[in-house]
PyMOL Python script that loads the backbone (N, CA, C, O; Angstrom):
from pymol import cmd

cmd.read_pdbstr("""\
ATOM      1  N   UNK A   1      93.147  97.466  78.775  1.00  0.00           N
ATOM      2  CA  UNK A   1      92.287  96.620  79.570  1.00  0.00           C
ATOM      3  C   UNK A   1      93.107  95.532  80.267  1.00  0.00           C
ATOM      4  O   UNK A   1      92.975  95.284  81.465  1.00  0.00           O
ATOM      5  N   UNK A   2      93.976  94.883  79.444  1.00  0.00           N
ATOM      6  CA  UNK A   2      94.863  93.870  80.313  1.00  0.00           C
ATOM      7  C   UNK A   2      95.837  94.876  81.158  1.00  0.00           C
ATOM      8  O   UNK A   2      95.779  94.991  82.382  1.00  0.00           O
ATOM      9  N   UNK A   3      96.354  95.283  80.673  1.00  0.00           N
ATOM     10  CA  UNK A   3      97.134  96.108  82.044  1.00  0.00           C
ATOM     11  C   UNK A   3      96.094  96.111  83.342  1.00  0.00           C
ATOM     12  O   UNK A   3      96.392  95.510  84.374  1.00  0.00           O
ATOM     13  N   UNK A   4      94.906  96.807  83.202  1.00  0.00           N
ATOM     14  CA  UNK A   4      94.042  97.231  84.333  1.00  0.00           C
ATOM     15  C   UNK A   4      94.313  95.966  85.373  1.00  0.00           C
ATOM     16  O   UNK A   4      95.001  95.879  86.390  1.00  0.00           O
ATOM     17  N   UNK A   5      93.344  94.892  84.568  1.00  0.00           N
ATOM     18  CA  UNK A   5      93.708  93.019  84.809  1.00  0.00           C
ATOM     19  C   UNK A   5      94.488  93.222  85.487  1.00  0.00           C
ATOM     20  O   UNK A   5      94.246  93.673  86.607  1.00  0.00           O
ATOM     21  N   UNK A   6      95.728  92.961  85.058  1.00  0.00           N
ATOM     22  CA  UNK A   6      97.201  92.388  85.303  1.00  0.00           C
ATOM     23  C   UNK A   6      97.454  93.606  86.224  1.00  0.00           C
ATOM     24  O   UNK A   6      98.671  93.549  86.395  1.00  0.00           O
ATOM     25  N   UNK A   7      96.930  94.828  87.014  1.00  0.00           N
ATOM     26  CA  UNK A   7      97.064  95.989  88.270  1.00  0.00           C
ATOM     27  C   UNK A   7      96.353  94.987  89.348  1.00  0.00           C
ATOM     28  O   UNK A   7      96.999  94.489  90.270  1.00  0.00           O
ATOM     29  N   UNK A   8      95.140  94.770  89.172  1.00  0.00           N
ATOM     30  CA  UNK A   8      93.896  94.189  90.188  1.00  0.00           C
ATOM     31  C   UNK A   8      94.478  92.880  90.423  1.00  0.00           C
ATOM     32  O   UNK A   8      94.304  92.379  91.533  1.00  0.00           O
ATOM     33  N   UNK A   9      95.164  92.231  89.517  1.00  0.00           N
ATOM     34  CA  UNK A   9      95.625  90.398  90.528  1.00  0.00           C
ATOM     35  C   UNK A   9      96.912  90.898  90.610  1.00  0.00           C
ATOM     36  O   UNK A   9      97.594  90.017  90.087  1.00  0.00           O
ATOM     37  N   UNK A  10      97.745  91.915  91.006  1.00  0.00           N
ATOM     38  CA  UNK A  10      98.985  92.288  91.883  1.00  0.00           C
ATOM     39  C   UNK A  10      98.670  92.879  93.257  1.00  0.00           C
ATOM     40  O   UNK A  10      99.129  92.555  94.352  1.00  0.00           O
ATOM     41  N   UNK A  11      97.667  93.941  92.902  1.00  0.00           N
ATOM     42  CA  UNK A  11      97.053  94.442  94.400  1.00  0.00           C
ATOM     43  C   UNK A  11      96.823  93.579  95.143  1.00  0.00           C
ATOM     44  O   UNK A  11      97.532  93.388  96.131  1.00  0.00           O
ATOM     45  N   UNK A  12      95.641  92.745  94.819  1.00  0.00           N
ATOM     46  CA  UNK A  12      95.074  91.806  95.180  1.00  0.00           C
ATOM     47  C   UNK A  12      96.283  90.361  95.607  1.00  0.00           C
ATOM     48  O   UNK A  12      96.675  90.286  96.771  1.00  0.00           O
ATOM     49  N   UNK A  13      96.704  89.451  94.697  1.00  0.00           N
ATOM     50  CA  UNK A  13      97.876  88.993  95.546  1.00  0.00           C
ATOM     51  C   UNK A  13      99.010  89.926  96.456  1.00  0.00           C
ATOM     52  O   UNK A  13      99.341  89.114  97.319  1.00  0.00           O
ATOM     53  N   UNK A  14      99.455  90.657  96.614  1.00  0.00           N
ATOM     54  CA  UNK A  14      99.911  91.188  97.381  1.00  0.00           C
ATOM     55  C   UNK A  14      99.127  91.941  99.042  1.00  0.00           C
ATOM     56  O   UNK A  14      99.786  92.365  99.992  1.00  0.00           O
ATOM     57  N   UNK A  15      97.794  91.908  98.951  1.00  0.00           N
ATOM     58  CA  UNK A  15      97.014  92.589  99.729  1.00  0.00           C
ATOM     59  C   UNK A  15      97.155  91.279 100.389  1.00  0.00           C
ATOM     60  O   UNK A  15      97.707  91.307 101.489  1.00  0.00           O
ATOM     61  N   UNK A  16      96.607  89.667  99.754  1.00  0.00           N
ATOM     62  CA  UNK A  16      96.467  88.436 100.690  1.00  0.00           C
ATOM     63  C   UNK A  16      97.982  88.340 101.119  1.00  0.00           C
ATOM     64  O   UNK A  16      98.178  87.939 102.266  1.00  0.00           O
ATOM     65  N   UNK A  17      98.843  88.588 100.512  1.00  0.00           N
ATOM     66  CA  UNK A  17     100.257  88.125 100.844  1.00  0.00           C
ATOM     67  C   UNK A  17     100.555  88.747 102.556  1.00  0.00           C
ATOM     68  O   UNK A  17     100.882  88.217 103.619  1.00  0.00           O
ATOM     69  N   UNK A  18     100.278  89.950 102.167  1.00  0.00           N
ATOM     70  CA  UNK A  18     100.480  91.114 103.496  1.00  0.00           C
ATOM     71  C   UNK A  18      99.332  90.006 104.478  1.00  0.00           C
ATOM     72  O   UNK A  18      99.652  89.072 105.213  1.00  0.00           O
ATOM     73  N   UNK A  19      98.157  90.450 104.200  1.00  0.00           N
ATOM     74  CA  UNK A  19      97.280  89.854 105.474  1.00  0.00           C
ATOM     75  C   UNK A  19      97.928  88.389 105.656  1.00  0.00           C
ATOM     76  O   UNK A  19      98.126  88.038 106.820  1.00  0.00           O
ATOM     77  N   UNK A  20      98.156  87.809 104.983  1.00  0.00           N
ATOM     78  CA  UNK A  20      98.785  86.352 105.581  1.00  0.00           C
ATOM     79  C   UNK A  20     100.249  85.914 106.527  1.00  0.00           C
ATOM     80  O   UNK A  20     100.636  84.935 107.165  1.00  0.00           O
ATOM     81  N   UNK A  21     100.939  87.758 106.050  1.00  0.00           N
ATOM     82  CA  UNK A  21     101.994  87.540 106.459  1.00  0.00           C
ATOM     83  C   UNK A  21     101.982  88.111 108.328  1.00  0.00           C
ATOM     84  O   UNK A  21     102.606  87.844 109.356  1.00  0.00           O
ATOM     85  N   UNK A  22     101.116  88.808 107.995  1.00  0.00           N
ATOM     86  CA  UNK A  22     101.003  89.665 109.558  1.00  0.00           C
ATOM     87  C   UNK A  22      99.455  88.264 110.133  1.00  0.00           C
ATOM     88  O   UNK A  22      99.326  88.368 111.353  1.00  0.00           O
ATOM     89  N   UNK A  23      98.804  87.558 109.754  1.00  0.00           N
ATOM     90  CA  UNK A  23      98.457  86.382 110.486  1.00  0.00           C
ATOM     91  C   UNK A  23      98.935  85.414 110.011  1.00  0.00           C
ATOM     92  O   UNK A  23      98.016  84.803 109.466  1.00  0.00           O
ATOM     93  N   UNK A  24     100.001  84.815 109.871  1.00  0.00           N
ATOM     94  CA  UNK A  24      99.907  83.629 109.303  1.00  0.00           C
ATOM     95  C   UNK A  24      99.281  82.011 109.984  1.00  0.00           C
ATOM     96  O   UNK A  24      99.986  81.112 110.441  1.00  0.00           O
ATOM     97  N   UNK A  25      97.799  82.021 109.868  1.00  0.00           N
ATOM     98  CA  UNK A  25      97.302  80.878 110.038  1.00  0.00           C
ATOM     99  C   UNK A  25      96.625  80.391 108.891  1.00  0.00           C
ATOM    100  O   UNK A  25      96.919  80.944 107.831  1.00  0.00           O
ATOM    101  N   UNK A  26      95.681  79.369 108.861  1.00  0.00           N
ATOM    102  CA  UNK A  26      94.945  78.439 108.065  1.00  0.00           C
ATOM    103  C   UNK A  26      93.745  78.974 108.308  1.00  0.00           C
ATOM    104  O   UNK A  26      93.392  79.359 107.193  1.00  0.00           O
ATOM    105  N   UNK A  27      92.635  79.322 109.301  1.00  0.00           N
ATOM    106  CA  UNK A  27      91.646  80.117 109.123  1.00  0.00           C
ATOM    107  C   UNK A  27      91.282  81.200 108.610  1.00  0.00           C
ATOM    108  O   UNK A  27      90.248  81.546 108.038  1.00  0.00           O
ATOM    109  N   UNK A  28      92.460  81.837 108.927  1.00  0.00           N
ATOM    110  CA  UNK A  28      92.408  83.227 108.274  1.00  0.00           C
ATOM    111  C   UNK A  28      92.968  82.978 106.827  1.00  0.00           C
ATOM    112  O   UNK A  28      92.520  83.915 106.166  1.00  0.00           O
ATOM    113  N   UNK A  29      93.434  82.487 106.325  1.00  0.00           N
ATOM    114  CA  UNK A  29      93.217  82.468 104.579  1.00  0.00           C
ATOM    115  C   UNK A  29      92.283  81.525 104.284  1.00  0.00           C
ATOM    116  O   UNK A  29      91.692  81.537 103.204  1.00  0.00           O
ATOM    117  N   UNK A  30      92.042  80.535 105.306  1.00  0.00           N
ATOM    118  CA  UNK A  30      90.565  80.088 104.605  1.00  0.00           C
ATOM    119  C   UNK A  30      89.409  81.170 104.380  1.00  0.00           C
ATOM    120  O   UNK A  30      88.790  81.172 103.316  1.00  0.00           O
ATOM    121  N   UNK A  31      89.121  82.100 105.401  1.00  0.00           N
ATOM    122  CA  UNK A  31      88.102  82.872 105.511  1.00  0.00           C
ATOM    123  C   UNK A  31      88.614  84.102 104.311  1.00  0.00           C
ATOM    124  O   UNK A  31      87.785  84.390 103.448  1.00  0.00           O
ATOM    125  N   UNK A  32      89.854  84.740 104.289  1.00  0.00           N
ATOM    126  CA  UNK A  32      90.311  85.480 103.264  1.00  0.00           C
ATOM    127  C   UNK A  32      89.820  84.985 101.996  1.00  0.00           C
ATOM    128  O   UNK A  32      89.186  85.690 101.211  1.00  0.00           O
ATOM    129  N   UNK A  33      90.129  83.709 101.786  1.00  0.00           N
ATOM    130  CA  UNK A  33      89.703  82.768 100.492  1.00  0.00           C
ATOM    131  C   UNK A  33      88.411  82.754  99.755  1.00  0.00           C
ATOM    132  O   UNK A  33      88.062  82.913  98.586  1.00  0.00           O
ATOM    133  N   UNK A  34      87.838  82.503 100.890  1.00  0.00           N
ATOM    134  CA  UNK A  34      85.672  82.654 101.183  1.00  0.00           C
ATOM    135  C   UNK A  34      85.286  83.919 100.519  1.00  0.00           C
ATOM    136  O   UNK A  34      84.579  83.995  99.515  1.00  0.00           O
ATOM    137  N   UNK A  35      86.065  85.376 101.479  1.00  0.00           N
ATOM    138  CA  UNK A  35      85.566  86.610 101.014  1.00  0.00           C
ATOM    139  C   UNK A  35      85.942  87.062  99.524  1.00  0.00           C
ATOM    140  O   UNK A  35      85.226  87.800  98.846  1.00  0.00           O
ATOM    141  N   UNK A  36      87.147  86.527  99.112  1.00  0.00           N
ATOM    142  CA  UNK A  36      87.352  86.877  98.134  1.00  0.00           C
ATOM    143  C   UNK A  36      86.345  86.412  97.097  1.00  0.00           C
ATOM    144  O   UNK A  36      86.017  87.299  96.309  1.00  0.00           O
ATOM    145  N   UNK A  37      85.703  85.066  96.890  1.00  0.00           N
ATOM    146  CA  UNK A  37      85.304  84.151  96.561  1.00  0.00           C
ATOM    147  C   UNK A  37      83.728  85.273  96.457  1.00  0.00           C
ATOM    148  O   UNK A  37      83.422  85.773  95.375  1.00  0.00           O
ATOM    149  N   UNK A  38      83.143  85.445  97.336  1.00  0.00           N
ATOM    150  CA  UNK A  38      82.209  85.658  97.676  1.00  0.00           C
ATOM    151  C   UNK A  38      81.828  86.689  97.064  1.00  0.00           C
ATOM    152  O   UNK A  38      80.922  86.670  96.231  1.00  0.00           O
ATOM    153  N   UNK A  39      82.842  88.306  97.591  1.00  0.00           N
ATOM    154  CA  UNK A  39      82.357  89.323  96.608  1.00  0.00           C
ATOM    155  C   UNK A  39      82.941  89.189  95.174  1.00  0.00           C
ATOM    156  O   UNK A  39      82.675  90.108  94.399  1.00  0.00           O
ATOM    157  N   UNK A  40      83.777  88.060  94.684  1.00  0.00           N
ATOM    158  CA  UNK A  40      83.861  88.535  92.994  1.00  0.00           C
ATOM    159  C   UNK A  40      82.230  87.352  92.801  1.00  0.00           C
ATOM    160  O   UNK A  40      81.516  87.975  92.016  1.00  0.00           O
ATOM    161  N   UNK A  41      81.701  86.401  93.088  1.00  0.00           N
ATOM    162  CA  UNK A  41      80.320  86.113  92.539  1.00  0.00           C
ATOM    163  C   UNK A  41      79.646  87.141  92.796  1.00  0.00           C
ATOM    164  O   UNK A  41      78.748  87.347  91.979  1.00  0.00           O
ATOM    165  N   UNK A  42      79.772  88.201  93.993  1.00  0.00           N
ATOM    166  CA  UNK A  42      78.342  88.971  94.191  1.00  0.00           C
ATOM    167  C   UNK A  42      78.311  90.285  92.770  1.00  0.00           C
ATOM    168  O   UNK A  42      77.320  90.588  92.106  1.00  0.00           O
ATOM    169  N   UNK A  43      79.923  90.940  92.619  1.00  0.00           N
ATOM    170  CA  UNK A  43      79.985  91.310  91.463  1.00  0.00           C
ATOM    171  C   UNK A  43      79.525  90.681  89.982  1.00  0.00           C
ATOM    172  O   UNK A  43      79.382  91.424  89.011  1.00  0.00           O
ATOM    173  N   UNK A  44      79.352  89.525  89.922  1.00  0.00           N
ATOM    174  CA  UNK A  44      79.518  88.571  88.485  1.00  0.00           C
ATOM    175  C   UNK A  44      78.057  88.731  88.954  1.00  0.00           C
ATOM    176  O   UNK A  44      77.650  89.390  87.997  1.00  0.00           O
ATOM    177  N   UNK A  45      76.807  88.566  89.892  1.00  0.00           N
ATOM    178  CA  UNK A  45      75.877  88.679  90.163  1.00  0.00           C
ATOM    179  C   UNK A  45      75.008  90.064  90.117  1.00  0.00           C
ATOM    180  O   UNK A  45      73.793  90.038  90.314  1.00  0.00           O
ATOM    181  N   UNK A  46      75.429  90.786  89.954  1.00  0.00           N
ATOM    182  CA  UNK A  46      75.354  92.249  89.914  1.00  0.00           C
ATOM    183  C   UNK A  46      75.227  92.402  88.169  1.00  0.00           C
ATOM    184  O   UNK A  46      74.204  92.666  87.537  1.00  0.00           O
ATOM    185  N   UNK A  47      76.393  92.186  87.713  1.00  0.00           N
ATOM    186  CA  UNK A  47      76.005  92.075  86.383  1.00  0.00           C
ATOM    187  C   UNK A  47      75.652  91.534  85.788  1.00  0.00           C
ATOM    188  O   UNK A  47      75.450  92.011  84.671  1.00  0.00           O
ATOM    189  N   UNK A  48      75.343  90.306  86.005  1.00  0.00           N
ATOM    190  CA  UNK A  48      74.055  89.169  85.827  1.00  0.00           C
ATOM    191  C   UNK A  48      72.956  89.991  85.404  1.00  0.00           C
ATOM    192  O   UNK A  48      72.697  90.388  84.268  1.00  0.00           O
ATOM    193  N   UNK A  49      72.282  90.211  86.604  1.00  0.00           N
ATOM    194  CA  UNK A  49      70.878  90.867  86.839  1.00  0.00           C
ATOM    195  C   UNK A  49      70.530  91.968  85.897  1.00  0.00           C
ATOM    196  O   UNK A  49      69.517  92.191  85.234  1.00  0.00           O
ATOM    197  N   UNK A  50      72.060  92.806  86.080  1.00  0.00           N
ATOM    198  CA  UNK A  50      71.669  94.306  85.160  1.00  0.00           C
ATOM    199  C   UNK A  50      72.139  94.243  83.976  1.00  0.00           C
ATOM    200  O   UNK A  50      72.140  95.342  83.423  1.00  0.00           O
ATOM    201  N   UNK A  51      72.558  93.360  83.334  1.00  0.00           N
ATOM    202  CA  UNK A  51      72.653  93.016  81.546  1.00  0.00           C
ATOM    203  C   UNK A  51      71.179  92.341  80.988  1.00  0.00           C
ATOM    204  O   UNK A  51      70.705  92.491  79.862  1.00  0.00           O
ATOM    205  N   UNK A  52      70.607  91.560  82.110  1.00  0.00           N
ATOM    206  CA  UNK A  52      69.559  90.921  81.689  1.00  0.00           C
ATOM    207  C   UNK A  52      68.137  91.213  82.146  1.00  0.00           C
ATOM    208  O   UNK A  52      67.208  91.103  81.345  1.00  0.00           O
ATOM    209  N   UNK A  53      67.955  91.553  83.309  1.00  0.00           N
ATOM    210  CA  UNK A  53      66.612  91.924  83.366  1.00  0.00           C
ATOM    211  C   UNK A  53      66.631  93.870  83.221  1.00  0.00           C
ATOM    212  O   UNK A  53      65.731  94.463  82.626  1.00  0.00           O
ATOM    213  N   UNK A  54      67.884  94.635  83.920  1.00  0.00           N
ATOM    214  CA  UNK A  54      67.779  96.334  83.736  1.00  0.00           C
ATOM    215  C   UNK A  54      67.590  96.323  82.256  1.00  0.00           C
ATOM    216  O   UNK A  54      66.412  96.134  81.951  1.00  0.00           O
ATOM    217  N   UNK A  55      68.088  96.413  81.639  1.00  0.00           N
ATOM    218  CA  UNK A  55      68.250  97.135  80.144  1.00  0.00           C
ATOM    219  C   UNK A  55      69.169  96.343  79.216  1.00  0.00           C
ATOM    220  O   UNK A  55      70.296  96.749  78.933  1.00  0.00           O
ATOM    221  N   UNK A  56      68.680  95.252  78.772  1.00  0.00           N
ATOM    222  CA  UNK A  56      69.493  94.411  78.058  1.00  0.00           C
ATOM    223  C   UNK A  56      70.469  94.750  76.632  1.00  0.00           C
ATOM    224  O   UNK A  56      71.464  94.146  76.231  1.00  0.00           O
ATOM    225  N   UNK A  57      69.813  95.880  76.085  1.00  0.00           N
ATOM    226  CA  UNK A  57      70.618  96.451  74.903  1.00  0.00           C
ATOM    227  C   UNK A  57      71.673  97.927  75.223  1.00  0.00           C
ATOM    228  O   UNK A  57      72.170  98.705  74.408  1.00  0.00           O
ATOM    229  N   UNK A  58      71.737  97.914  76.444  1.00  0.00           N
ATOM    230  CA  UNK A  58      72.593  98.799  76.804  1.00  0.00           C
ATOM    231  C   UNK A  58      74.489  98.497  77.808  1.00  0.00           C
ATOM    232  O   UNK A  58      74.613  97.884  78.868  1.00  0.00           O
ATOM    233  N   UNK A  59      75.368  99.007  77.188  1.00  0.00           N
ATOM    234  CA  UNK A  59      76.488  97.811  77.266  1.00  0.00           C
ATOM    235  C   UNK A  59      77.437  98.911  78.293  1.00  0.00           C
ATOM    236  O   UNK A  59      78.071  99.854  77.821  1.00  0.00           O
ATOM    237  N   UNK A  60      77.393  98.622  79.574  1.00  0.00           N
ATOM    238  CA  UNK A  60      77.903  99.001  80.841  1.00  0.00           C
ATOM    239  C   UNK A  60      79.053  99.041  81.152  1.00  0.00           C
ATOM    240  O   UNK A  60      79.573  97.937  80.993  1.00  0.00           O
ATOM    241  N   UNK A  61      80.048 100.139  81.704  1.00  0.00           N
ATOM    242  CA  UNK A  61      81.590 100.084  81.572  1.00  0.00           C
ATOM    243  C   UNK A  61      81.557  99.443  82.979  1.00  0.00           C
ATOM    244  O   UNK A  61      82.340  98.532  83.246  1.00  0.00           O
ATOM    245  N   UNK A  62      80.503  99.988  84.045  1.00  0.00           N
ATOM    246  CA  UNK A  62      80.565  99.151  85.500  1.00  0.00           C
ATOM    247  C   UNK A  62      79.791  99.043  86.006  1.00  0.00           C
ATOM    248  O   UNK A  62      78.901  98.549  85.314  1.00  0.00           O
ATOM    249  N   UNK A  63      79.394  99.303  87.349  1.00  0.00           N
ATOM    250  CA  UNK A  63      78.657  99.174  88.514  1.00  0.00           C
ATOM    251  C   UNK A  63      78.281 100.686  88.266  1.00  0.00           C
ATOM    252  O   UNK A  63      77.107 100.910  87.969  1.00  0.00           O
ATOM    253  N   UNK A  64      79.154 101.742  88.357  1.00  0.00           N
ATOM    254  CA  UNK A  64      78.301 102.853  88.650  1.00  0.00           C
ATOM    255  C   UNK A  64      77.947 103.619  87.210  1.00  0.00           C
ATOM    256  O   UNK A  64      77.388 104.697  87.009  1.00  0.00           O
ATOM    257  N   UNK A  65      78.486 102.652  86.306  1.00  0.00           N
ATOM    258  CA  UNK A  65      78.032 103.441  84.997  1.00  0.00           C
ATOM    259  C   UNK A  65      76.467 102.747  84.788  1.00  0.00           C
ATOM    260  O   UNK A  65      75.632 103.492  84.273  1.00  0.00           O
ATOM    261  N   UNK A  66      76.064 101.457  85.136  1.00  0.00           N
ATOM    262  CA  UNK A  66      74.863 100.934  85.551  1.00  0.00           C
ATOM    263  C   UNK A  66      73.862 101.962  86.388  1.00  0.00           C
ATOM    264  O   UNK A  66      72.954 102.660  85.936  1.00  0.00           O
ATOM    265  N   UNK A  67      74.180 101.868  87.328  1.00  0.00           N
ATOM    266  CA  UNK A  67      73.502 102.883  88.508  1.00  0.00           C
ATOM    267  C   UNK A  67      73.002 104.531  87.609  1.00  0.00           C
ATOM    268  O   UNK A  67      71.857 104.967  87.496  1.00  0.00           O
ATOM    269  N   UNK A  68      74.140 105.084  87.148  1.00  0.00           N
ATOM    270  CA  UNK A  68      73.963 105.752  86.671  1.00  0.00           C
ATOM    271  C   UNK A  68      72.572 106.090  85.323  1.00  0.00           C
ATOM    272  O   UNK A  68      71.706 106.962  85.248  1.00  0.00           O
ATOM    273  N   UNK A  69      72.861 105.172  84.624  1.00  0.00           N
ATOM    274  CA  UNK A  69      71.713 105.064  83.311  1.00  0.00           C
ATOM    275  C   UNK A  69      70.647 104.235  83.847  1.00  0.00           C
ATOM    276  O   UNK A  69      69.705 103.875  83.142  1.00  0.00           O
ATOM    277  N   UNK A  70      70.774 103.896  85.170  1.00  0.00           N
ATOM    278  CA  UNK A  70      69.165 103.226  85.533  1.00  0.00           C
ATOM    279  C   UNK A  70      68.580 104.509  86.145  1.00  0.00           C
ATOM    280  O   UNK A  70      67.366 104.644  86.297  1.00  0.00           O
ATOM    281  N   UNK A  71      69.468 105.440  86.489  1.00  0.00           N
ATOM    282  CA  UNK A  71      68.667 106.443  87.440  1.00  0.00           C
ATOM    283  C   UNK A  71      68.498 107.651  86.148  1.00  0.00           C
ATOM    284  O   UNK A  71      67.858 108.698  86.254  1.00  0.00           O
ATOM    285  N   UNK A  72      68.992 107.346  85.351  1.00  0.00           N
ATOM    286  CA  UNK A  72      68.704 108.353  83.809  1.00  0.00           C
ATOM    287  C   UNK A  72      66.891 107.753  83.670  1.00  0.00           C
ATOM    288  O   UNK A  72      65.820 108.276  83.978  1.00  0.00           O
ATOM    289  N   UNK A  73      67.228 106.578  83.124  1.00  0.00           N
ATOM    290  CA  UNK A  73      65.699 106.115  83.041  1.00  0.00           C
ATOM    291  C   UNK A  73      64.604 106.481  83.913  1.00  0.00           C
ATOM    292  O   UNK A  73      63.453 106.663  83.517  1.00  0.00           O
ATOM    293  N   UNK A  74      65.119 106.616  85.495  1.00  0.00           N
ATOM    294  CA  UNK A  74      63.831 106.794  86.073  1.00  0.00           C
ATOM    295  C   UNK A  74      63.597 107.998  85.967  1.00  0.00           C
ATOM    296  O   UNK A  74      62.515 108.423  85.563  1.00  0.00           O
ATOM    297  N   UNK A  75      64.596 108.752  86.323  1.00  0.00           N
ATOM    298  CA  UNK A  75      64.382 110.115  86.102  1.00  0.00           C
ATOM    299  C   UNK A  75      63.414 110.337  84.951  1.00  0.00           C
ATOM    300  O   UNK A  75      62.230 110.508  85.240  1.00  0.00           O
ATOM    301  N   UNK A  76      63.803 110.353  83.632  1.00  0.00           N
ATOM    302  CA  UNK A  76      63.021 110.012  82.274  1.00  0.00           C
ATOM    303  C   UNK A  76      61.670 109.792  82.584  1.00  0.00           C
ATOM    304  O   UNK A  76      60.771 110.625  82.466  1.00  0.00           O
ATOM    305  N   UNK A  77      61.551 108.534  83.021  1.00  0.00           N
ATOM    306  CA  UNK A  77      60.329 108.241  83.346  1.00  0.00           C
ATOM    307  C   UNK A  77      59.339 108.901  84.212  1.00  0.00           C
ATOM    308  O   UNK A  77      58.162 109.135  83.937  1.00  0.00           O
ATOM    309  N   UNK A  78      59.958 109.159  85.259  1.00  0.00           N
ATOM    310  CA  UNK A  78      58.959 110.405  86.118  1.00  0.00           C
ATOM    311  C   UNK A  78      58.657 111.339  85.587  1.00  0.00           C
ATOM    312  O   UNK A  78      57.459 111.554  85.402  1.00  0.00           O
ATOM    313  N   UNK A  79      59.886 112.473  85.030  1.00  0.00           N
ATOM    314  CA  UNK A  79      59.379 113.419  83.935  1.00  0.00           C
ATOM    315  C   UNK A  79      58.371 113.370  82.890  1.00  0.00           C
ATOM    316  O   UNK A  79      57.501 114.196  82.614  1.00  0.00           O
ATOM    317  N   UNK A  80      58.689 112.080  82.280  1.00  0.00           N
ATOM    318  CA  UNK A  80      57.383 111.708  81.015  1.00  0.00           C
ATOM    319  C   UNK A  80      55.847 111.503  81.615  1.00  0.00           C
ATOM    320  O   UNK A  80      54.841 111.893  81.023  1.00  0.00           O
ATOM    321  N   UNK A  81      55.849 110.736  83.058  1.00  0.00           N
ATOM    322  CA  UNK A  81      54.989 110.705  83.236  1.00  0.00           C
ATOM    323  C   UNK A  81      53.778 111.767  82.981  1.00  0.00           C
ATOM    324  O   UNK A  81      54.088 112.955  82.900  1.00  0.00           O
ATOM    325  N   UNK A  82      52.419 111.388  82.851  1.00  0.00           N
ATOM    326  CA  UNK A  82      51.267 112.502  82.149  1.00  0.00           C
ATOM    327  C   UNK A  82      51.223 113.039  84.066  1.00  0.00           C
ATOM    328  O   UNK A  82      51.739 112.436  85.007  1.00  0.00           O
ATOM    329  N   UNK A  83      50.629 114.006  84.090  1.00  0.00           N
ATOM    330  CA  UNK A  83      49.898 114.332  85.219  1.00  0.00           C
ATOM    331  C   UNK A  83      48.570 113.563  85.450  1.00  0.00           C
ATOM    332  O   UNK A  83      48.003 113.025  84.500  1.00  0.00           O
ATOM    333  N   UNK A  84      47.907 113.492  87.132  1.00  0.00           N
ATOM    334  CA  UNK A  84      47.313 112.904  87.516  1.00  0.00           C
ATOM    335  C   UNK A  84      45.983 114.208  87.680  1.00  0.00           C
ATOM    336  O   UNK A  84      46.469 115.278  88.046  1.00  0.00           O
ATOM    337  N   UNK A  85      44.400 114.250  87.459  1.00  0.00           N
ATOM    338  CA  UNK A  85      43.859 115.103  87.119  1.00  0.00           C
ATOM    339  C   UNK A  85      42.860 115.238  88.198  1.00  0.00           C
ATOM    340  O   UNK A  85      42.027 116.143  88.157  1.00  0.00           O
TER     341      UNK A  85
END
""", "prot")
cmd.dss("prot")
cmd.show_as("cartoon", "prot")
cmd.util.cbc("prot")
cmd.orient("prot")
């Protein structure tokens, strides 16, 4: 798991390094700064929502292992459903 970590903040510093080096201004790593900023809350927000209101006793490796066992459930659920008469 720390290895993984310690892969994702090398990509990642090196990805801003590159974009900063081929623009090097102050807007553009401000705005680089923002996005980065932005989608790791929308991720931390993502799993917010689906630890606590999807299925709170069920313990998620990600995003699509989420997706995945919510669409198990519905599935489930449509199937169980009784017929309409």
């Amino acid at each position: 798991m720390l290895v993984k970590a310690v892969g994702f903040v090398i990509i990642g510093v090196m990805s801003c390094g590159l974009i900063l080096m081929a623009a090097p201004r102050w807007d553009i790593a401000a705005f680089l700064a923002l996005a980065i900023w932005a989608f790791a809350r929308a991720y931390y927000f993502a799993f917010y929502v689906i630890e606590h209101y999807a299925d709170p006793g069920y313990s998620y490796d990600g995003l699509i292992s989420a997706i995945r066992h919510l669409r198990k459930i519905r599935k489930d659920t449509i199937r169980n459903r009784p017929e309409r008469s």
